[in-house]
C-alpha positions as CSV (number, residue, x, y, z in Angstrom):
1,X,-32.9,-1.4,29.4
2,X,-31.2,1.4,27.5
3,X,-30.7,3.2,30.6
4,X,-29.2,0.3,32.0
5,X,-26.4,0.2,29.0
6,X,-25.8,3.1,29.2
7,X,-24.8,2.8,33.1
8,X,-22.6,-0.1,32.1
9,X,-20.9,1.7,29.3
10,X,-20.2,5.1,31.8
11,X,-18.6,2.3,34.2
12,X,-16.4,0.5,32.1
13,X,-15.0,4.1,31.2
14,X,-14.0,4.8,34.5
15,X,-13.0,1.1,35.3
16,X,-9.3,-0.1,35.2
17,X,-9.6,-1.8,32.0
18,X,-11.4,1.3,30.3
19,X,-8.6,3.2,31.4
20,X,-5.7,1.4,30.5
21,X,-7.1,0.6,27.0
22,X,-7.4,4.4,26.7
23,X,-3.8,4.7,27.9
24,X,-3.1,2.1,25.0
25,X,-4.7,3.9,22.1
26,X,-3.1,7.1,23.2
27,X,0.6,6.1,23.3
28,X,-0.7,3.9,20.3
29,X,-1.6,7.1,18.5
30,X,1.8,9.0,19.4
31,X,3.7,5.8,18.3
32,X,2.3,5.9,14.5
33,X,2.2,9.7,14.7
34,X,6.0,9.5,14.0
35,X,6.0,6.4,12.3
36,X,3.9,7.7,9.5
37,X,6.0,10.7,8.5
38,X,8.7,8.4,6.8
39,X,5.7,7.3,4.5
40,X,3.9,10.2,3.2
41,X,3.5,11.4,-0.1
42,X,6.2,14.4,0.4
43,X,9.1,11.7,1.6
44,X,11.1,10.6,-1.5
45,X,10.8,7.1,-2.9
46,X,14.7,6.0,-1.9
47,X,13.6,6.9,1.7
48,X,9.9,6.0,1.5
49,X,9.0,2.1,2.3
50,X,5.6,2.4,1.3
51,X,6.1,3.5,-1.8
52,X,9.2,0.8,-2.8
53,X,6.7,-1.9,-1.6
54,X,4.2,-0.2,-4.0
55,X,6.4,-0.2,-6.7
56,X,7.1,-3.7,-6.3
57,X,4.2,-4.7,-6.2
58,X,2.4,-3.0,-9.2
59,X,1.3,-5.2,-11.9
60,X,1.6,-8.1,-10.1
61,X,-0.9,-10.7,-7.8
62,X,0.2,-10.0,-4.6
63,X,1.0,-12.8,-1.8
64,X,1.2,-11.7,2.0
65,X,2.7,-14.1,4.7
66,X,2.5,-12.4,8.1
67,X,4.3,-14.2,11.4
68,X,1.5,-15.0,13.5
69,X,1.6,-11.8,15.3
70,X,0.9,-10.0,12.0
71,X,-1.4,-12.5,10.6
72,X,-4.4,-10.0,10.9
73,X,-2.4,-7.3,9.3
74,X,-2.0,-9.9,6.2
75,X,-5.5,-9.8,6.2
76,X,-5.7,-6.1,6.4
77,X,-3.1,-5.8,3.4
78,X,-4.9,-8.4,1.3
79,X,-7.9,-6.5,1.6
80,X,-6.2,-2.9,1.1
81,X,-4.4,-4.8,-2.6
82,X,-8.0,-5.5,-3.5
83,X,-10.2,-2.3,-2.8
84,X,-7.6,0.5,-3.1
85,X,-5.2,-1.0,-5.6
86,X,-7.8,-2.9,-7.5
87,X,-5.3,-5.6,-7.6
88,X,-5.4,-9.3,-6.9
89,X,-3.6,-10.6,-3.9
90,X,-4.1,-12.9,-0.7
91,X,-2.8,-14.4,2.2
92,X,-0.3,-16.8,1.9
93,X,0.4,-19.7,4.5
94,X,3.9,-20.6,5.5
95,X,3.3,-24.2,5.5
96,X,4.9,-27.3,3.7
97,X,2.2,-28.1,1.2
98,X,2.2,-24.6,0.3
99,X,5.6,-24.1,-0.4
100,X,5.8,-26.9,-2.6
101,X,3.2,-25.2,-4.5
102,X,5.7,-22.4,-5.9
103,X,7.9,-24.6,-7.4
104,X,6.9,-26.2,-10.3
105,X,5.6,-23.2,-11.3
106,X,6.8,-21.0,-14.6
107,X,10.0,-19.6,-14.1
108,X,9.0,-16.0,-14.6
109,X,6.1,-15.1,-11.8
110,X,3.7,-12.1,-11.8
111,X,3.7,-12.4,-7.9
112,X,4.7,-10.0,-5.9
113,X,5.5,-11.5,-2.4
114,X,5.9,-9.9,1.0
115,X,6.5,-10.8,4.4
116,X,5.3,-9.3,7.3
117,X,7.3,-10.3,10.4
118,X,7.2,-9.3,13.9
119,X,11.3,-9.8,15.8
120,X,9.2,-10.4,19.0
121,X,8.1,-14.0,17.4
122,X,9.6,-16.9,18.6
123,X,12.8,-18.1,17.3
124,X,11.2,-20.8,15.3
125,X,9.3,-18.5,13.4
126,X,12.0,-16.4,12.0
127,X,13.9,-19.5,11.5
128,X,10.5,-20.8,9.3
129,X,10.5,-17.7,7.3
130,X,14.6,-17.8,7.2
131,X,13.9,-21.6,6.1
132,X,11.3,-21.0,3.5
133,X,13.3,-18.0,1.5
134,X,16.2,-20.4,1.6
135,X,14.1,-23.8,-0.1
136,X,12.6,-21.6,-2.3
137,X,15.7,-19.1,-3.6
138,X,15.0,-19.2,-7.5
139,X,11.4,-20.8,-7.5
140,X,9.6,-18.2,-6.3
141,X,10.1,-14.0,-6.2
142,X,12.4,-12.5,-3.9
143,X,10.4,-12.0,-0.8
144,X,10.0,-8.3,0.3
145,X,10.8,-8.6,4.1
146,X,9.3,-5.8,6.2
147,X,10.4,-5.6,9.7
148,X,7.6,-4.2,12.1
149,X,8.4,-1.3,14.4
150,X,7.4,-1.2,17.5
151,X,8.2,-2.3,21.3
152,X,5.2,-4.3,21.8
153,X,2.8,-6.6,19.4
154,X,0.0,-3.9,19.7
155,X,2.3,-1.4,18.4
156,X,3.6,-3.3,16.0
157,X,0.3,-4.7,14.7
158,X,-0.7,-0.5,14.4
159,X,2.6,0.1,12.5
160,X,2.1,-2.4,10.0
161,X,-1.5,-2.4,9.5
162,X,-1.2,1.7,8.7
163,X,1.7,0.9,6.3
164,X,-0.9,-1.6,4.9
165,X,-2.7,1.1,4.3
166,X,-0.2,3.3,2.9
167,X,1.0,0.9,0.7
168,X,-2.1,-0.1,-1.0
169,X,-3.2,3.2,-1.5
170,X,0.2,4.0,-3.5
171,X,-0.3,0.7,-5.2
172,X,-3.7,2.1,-6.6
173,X,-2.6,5.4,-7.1
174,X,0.4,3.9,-9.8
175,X,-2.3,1.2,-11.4
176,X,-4.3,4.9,-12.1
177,X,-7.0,4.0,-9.8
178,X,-8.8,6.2,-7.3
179,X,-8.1,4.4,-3.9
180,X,-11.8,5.6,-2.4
181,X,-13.7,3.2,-1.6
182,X,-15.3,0.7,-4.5
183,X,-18.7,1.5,-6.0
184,X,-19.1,-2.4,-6.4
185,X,-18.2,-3.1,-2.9
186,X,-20.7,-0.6,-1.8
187,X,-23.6,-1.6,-3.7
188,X,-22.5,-5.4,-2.9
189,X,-23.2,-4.2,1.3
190,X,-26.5,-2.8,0.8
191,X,-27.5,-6.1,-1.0
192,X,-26.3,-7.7,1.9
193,X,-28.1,-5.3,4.1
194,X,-31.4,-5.9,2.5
């Protein structure tokens, strides 16, 4: 049976979706490779997004609306705010009830909220973000809007899942955190494990 996995495995390698997934992870790979340079450490913070999102968001619970081409890069950056940055946060959903939810609430929020958005969406869906910032000027934080790069939804779901990471790491670094990975989280898998 191994044997026969392993045949499979050397097949789809050499067969046309093997290939062209391949082909996609390579020009994925040279996309981000320039991408990331306006987001490391050395780039100052007037030119660096990463680290004004960071800024932003220190200090504060963090909510993450993401157009649904981004919606799994929400998920990502929830997850980053919580292990790197040690910092609440979670994914927000651009729907009526929700946004009825922000505003009765105290006029001065600890939420930091961002939106990822993808320009390849439909127009409905920018108008629904366009919408919601609109109803909600004054009830809830400014959103912080970030724009994904990229000429195709997989590149633009790498670009914004890596400034994800970027971002959260920077986040933790300013709450004084080390952004390696959670001794809790860790000992919480091999419980699960067991």
């Amino acid at each position: 049976m191994l044997d026969d996995l392993k045949m499979i495995h050397q097949r789809d390698t050499h067969d046309a979706l093997g290939q062209a997934e391949k082909q996609w992870l390579q020009n994925g790979a040279g996309f981000l490779r320039t991408e990331v340079q306006a987001w490391l450490p050395t780039v100052p913070t007037k030119h660096n997004i990463a680290k004004q999102i960071a800024l932003e968001s220190i200090g504060k619970s963090v909510v993450i609306y993401g157009s649904p081409l981004l919606t799994r890069a929400a998920q990502h950056w929830k997850e980053g705010f919580n292990e790197h940055a040690r910092q609440l946060a979670w994914v927000g959903d651009l729907t009526p009830t929700e946004l009825v939810g922000w505003t009765k609430q105290p006029t001065i929020k600890l939420y930091a909220v961002i939106e990822l958005i993808s320009e390849l969406e439909p127009a409905h869906v920018q108008k629904m973000f366009e919408q919601s910032a609109r109803q909600l000027s004054g009830l809830r934080p400014e959103p912080v809007r970030v724009y994904a790069t990229g000429k195709t939804p997989e590149e633009q779901l790498l670009w914004a899942l890596n400034l994800g990471d970027f971002v959260t790491i920077y986040t933790g670094l300013l709450n004084g955190v080390n952004p390696r990975p959670v001794e809790l989280v860790e000992k919480f898998k091999k419980m699960m494990e067991e």
